[in-house]
C-alpha positions in Angstrom: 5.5 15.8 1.9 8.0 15.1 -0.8 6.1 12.1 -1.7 2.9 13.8 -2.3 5.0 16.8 -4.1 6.1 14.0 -6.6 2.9 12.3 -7.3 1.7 15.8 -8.4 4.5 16.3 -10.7 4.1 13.5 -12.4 0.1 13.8 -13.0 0.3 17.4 -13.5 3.7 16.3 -16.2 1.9 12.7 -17.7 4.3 10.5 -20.4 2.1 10.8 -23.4 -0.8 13.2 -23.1 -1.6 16.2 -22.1 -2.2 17.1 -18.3 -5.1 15.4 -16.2 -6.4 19.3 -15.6 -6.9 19.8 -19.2 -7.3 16.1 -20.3 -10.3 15.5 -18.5 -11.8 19.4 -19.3 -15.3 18.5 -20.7 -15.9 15.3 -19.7 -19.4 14.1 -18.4 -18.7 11.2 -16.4 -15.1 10.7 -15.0 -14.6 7.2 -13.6 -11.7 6.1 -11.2 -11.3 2.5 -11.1 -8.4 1.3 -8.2 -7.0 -1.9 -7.6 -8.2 -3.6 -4.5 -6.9 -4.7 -0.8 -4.5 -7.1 -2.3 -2.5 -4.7 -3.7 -0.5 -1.6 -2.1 -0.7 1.1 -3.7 -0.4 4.3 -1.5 -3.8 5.1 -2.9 -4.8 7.7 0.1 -1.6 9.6 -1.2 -2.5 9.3 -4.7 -6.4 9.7 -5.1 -6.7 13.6 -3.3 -4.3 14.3 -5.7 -6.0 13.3 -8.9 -9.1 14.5 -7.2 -7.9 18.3 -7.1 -6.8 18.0 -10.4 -10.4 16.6 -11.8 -11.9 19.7 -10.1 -9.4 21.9 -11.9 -10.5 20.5 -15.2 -14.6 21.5 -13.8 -15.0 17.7 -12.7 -18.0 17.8 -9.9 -18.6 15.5 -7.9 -22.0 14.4 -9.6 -19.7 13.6 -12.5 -17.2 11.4 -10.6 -17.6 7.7 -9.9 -14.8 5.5 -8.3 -14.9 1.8 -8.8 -12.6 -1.2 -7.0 -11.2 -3.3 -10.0 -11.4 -6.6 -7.8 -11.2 -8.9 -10.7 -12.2 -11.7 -9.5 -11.4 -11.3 -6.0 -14.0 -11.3 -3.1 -15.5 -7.7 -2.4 -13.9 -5.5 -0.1 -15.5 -4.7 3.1 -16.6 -1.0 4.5 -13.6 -1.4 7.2 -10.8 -2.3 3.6 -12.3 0.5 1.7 -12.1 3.0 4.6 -7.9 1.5 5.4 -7.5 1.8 1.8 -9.1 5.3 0.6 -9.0 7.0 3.8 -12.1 7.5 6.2 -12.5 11.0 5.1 -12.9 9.9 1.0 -14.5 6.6 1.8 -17.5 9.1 3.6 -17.9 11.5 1.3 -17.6 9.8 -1.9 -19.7 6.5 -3.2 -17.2 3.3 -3.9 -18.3 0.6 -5.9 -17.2 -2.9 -5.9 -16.8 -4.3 -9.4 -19.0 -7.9 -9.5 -17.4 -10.0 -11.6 -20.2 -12.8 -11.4 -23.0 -10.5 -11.3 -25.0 -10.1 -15.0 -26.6 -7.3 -14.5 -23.6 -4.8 -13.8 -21.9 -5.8 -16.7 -22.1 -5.1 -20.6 -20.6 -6.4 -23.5 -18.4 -4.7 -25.9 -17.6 -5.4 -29.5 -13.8 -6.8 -29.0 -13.5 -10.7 -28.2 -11.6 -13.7 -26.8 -11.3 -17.2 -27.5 -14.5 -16.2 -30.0 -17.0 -14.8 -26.8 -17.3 -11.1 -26.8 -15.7 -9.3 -24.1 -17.7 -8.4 -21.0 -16.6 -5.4 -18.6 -18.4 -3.1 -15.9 -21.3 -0.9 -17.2 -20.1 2.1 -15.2 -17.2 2.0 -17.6 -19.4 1.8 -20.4 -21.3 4.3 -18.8 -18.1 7.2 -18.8 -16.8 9.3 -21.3 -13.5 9.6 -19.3 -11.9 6.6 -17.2 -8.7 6.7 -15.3 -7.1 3.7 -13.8 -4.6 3.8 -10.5 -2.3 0.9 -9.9 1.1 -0.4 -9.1 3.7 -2.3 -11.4 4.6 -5.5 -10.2 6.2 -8.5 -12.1 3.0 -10.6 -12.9 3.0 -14.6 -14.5 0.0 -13.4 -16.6 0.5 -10.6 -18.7 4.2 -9.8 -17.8 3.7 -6.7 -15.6 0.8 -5.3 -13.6 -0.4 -1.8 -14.4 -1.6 -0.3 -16.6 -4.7 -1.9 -18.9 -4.6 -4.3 -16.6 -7.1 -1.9 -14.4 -9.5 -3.2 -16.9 -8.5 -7.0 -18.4 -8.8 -8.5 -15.5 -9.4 -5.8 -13.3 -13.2 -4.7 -14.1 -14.2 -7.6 -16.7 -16.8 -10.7 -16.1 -16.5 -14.3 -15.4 -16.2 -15.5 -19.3 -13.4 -12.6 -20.4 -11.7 -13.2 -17.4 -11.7 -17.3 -17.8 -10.5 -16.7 -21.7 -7.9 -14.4 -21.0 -5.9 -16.4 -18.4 -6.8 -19.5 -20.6 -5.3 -18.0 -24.0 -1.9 -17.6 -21.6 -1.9 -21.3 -21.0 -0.2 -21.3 -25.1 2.4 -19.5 -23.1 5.7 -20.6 -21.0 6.3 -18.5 -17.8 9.3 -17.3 -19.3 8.1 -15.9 -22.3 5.4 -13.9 -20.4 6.9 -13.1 -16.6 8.9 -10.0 -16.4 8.5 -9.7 -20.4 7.2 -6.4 -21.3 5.7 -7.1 -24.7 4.4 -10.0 -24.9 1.0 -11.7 -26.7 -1.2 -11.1 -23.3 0.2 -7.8 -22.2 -1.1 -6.7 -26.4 -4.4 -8.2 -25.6 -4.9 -6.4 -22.4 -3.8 -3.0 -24.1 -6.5 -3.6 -26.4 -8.9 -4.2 -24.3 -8.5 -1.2 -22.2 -7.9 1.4 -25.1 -11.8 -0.1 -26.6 -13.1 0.2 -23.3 -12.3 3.7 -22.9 -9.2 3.9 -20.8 -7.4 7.3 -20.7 -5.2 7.9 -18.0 -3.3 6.2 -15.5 -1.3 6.8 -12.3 0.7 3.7 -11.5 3.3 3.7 -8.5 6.1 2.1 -8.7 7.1 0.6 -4.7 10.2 -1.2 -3.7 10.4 -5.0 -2.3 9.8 -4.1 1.2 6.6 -2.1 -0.1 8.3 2.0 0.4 7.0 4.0 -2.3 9.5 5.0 -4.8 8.1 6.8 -8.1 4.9 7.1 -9.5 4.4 7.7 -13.8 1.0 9.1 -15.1 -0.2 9.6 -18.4 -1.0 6.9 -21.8 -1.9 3.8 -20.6 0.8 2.4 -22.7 3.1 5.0 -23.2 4.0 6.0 -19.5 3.1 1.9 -18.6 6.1 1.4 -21.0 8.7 3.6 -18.9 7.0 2.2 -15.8 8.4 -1.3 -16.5 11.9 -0.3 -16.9 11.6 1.7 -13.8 9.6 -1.8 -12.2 12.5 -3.9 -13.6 14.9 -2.4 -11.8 13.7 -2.4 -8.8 12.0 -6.2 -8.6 14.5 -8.2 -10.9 16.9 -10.2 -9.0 20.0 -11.1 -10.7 21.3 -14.3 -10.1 24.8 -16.7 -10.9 22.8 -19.7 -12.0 19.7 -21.4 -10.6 19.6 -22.4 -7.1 18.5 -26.3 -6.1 16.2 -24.8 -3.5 14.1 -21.7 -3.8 12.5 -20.4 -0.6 10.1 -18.6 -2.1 8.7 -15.9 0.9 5.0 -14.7 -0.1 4.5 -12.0 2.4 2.1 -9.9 2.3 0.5 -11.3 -0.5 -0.6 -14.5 1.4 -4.0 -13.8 2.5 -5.1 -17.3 0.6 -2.9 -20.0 -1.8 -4.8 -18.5 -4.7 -3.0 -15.3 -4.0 0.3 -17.0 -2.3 1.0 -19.4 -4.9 2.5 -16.8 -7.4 5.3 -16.8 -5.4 5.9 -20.6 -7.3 5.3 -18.7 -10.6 8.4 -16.0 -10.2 10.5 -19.0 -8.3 10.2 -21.2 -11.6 12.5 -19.2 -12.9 15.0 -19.2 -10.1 15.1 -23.2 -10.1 17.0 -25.7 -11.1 15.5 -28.9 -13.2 14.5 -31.0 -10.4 15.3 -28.6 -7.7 12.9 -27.7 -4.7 10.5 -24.8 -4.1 9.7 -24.5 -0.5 6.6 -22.0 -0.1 6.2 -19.7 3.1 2.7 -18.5 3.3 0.0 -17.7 6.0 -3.2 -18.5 4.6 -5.2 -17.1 7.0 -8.3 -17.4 4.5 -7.4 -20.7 4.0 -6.8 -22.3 -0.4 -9.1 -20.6 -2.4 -12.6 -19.3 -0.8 -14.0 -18.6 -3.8 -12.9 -21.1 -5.8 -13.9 -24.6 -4.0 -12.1 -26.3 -7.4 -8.6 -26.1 -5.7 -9.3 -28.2 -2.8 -11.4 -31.0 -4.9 -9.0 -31.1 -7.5 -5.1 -29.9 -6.3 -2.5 -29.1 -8.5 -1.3 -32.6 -9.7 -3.1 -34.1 -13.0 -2.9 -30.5 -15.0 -3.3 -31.8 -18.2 -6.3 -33.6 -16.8 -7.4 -30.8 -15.6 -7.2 -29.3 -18.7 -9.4 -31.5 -20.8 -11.9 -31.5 -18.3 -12.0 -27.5 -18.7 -12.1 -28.0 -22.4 -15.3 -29.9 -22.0 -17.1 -27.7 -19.5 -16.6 -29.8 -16.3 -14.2 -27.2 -14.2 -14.5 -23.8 -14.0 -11.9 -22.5 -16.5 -10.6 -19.8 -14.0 -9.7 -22.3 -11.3 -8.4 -24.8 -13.9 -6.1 -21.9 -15.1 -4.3 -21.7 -11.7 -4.5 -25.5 -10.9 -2.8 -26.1 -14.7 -0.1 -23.6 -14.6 1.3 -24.2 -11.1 0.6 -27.6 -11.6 3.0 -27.8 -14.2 5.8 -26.9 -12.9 5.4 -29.3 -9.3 5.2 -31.8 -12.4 7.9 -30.8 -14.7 10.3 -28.6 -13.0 10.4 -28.9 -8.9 8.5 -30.1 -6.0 7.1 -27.8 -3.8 7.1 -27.8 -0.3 4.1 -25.5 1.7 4.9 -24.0 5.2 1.3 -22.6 6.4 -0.2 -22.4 9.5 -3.4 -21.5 7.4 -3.3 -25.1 5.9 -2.6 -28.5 7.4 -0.4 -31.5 6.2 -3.6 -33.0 4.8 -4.9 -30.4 2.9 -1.6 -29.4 1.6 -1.5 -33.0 0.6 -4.2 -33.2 -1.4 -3.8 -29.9 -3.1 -0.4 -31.7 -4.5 2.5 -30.2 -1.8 4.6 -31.5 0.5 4.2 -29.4 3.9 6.6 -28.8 6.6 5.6 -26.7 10.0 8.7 -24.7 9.8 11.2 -23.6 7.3 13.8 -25.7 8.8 12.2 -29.1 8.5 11.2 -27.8 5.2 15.1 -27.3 4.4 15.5 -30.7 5.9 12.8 -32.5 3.8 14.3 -30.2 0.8 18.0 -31.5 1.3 17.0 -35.1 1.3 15.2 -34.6 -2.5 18.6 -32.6 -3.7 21.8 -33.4 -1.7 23.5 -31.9 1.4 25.0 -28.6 0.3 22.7 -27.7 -2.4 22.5 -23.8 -3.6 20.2 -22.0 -1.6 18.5 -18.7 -2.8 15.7 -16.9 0.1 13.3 -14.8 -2.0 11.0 -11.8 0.3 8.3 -10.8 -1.3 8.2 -13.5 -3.7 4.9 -13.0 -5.4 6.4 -9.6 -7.2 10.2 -10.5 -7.7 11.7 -11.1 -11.0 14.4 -13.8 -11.1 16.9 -12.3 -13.9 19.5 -15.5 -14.5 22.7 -14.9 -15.8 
């Protein structure tokens, strides 16, 4: 109950603007837009909440859409909507998936990347009012999660999506992970405030995924105060970097696509030359959606790269496939411990593999010395490395 208790203090007190009640008063078509099934937010303990408050600003339920910012993520299936909104909600309200790849539920708006204008869903076009509920996590892309992000990725098409993760390819992880302003995190504000982004409620969870705070309000402004609370909570001090990383990417290991940011936040807990041994499930297997990971792997980047530049990859794969692969190439070797993905195919995607994390400490001792610096990293997909 004090959960709940708090999320309503901090809608009903946003950072930024006025409340949600009297924010939303007069609006004609309100639009939710979540993350998805990859993500934890406590969105059953969340979403009533902003619900009551919608109907106190005369919000009907004719007015109110809610829509799954999947990026570019597979759809999410009756049975994940239902775990994730609650049965109750899930029934009596209509949830849309966001289709990134599908032309018709998207529209273009006047702001652009890379020279293409942007694309985003047309229910968003569609509403005069759109609030966005999340969670802030570290994130290799744009610094942080939350916030705009709802929207750039979040609800955008194929094209914006491919020219936003390829304009972060000009960047180092280090000037963008765990960095709150920084060139991407300015693009995706942007983005969001054209597209009509109001409100948001992001919550704020620790690393073994407890809730802990919740801020509401400007998608910047109360974003902003979100970090600091986020940094606090995810950033791992360390003496020095370690010669082997064991990066841990539970629960966010449902595929390598997902798992493999775990290698993004260890980068910066590595030593030159050091190892990165990854623990993930992969019970989806590489990359479903994206067949490029498995033809190409992670080891020509630059390559890969060129071949993007000319239109012979899909630039959304290559993304992945260039950054990761850049550090196996210049900074550490990486070491995969899946059941969801044999020696072969870890192989060819560029890894080394082990069947247990102790002949993956084994095989990691003989690249980097007996007694080498050891650091074990839970939840490695959202921690923030902070060196010393």
């Amino acid at each position: 109950m004090e959960k709940l208790k708090l999320i309503a203090k901090r809608i009903q007190n946003p950072i930024g603007c006025p409340p949600l009640s009297e924010y939303a008063s007069g609006a004609k078509n309100v639009l939710i837009i979540t993350d998805d099934n990859t993500r934890f937010t406590p969105l059953k303990s969340i979403l009533p909440i902003v619900l009551n408050e919608l109907r106190a600003a005369g919000i009907t339920n004719k007015q109110l859409k809610l829509l799954i910012a999947s990026g570019t993520h597979r759809p999410m299936t009756k049975k994940e909507i239902s775990d994730k909104f609650g049965s109750k909600l899930a029934a009596n309200y209509k949830i849309y998936n966001h289709s990134w790849n599908k032309e018709s539920s998207l529209v273009r708006i006047g702001d652009k990347i890379s020279g293409r204008r942007i694309c985003i869903n047309r229910l968003a076009k569609e509403a005069d009012f759109i609030i966005g509920i999340g969670s802030i996590v570290p994130h290799a892309t744009v610094g942080f999660s939350g916030g705009g992000k709802i929207i750039l990725p979040g609800i955008c098409g194929k094209e914006t999506v491919e020219d936003m993760h390829w304009e972060a390819l000009n960047f180092q992880m280090k000037e963008i992970l765990g960095v709150y302003d920084n060139p991407m995190r300015r693009r995706v504000d942007s983005v969001a405030e054209k597209s009509g982004l109001k409100f948001i409620v992001n919550a704020i969870m620790d690393c073994k995924g407890r809730f802990v705070d919740v801020i509401a309000g400007h998608p910047v402004k109360a974003h902003k105060k979100g970090v600091g609370f986020a940094r606090g909570i995810f950033g791992m001090p360390m003496d020095g970097a370690a010669d082997i990383v064991i990066a841990d990417a539970k629960p966010m290991d449902i595929d390598l696509r997902q798992a493999i940011k775990a290698v993004a936040s260890s980068e910066l807990a590595v030593k030159d030359g050091g190892v990165i041994i990854l623990l993930a499930r992969c019970p989806e297997g590489a990359a479903p959606q994206f067949p490029e990971f498995e033809k190409y792997g992670f080891s020509c980047p630059e390559k890969l790269k060129a071949m993007a530049e000319k239109g012979k990859i899909n630039r959304l794969a290559a993304y992945t496939l260039i950054a990761i692969g850049r550090i196996i190439k210049h900074k550490a070797k990486v070491i995969l411990v899946s059941k969801g993905i044999s020696l072969t195919r870890a192989r060819k995607l560029g890894f080394f593999w082990a069947k247990t994390l102790r002949s993956a400490l084994t095989q990691a001792e003989g690249f980097v010395g007996k007694k080498p610096k050891i650091v074990y990293i839970k939840r490695a997909c959202e921690i923030l490395p902070l060196l010393n």
